[in-house]
N, C-alpha and C positions, 0 to 999 in steps of 0.2 A: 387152876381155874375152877370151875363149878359141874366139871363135872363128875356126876354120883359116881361113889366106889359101893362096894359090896353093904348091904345093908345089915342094921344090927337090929338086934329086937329091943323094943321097950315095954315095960305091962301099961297097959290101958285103962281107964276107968272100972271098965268091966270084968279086967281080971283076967282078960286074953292080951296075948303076944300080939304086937303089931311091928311089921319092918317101918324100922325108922332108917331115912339116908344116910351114910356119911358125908358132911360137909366138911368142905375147906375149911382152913384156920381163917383165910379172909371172909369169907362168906359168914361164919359164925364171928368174926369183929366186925362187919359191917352190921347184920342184926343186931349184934349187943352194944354198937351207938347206937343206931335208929331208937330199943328198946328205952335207953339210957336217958336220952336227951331227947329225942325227936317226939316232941310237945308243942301242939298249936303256932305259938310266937316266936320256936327256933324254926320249926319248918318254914314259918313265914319269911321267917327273915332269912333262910338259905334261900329260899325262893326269889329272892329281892337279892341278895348275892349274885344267884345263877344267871337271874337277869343284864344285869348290872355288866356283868361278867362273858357273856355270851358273846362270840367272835371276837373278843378285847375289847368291844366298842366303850365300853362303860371307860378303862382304861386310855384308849386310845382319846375318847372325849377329854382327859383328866388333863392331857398332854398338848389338846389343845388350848385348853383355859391357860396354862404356864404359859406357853408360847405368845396368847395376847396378852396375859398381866405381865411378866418378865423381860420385855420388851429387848432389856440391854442380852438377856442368852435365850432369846428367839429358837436361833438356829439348834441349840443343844437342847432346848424343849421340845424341835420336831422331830430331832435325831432319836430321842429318848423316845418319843412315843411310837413311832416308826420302829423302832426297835422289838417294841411292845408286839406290834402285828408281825412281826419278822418271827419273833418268838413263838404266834399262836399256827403260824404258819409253818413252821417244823415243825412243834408238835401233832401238826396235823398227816403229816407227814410221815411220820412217825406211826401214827397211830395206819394209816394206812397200811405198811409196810408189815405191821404186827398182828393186825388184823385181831388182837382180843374181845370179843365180845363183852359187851355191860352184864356187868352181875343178875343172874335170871336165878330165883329160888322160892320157893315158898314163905323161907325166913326172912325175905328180903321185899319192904313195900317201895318201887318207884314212884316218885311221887313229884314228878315233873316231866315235861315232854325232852327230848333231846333232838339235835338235828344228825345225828347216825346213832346205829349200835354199834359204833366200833368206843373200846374204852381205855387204852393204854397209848398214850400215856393222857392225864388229863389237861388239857387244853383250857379248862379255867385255872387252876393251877399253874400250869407253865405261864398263860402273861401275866397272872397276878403276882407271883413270884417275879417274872422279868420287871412289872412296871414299880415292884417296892421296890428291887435294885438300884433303877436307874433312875428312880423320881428320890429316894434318898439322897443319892449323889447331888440334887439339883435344889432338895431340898434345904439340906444340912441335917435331916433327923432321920435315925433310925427307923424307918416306916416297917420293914421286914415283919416284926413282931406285933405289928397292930393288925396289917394286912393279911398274908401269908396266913398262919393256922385259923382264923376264919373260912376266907376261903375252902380251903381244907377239907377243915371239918362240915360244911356245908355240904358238900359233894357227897361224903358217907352219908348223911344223915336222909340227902333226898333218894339214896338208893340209886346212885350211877356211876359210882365207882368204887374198885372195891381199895383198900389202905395201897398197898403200893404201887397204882397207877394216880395217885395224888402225891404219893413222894417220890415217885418218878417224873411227873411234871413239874413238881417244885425243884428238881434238880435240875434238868432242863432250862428251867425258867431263869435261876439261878445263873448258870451259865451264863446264856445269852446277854443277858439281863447284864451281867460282870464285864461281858466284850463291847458290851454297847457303850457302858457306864467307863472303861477305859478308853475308848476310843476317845468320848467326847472330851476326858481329862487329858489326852493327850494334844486331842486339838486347841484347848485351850491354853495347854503351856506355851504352846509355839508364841 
């Protein structure tokens, strides 16, 4: 997690010894995205992400559009988005249970509000993962790879997760997302 081990010295401008902390490996890959990418119009648009993304509503909205355009699988579009909120709903759960606090360091700029500081597993990840799942199935296209590492990498960038509580929600999401997206194919064979 983040927090400081025994400190090491680095030389300083001035030519004195300063304690610098040890960091995580997550903690110094979340700084070295932020550093890497996190420019103006990715932060925006992780922001427009997180938005989007927040309590699955962006998702869940997605599932209702199918539902009125698709008229003849109605019922498998509400299955599927419903699935979606089931999704963000364990992982909340989860996250409860684990109690990890969001990435707190000096290397590290938040850069969006959240509604807890609790951060494992990540709860945009887990529905956004759930809802390519089960909206490819409905779809017919591979959504997984257009959706999913966006998401993702949005999360590191704004500085509220650190890498493996975002692939701990995409496995999560993944999951669920799999049981839902069975289910409705099974109800459709009948």
């Amino acid at each position: 997690m983040t927090a400081t081990a025994p400190a090491r010295l680095r030389l300083v401008p001035d030519g004195t010894a300063a304690a610098e902390p040890e960091r995580s490996i997550e903690v110094n890959a979340l700084a070295a995205v932020q550093r890497a990418i996190g420019k103006p119009p990715v932060v925006r648009a992780a922001r427009g992400l997180s938005l989007f993304g927040e309590h699955a509503a962006g998702w869940f909205a997605l599932g209702l559009v199918g539902a009125a355009v698709d008229r003849g699988r109605r019922r498998d579009w509400l299955t599927a988005a419903t699935g979606v909120v089931a999704a963000h709903a364990v992982s909340i759960a989860v996250k409860r249970v684990v109690r990890r606090r969001r990435p707190i360091d000096d290397s590290v700029e938040v850069l969006v509000k959240t509604p807890s500081s609790l951060s494992f597993p990540s709860s945009h990840a887990t529905s956004t993962t759930a809802a390519a799942v089960v909206y490819s199935g409905l779809t017919g296209r591979n959504l997984v790879p257009v959706l999913v590492p966006p998401m993702l990498v949005s999360r590191l960038v704004l500085g509220v997760h650190y890498p493996t509580d975002v692939l701990a929600g995409s496995a999560l999401g993944a999951v669920v997302g799999g049981l839902v997206r069975r289910a409705i194919g099974r109800r459709r064979a009948k």
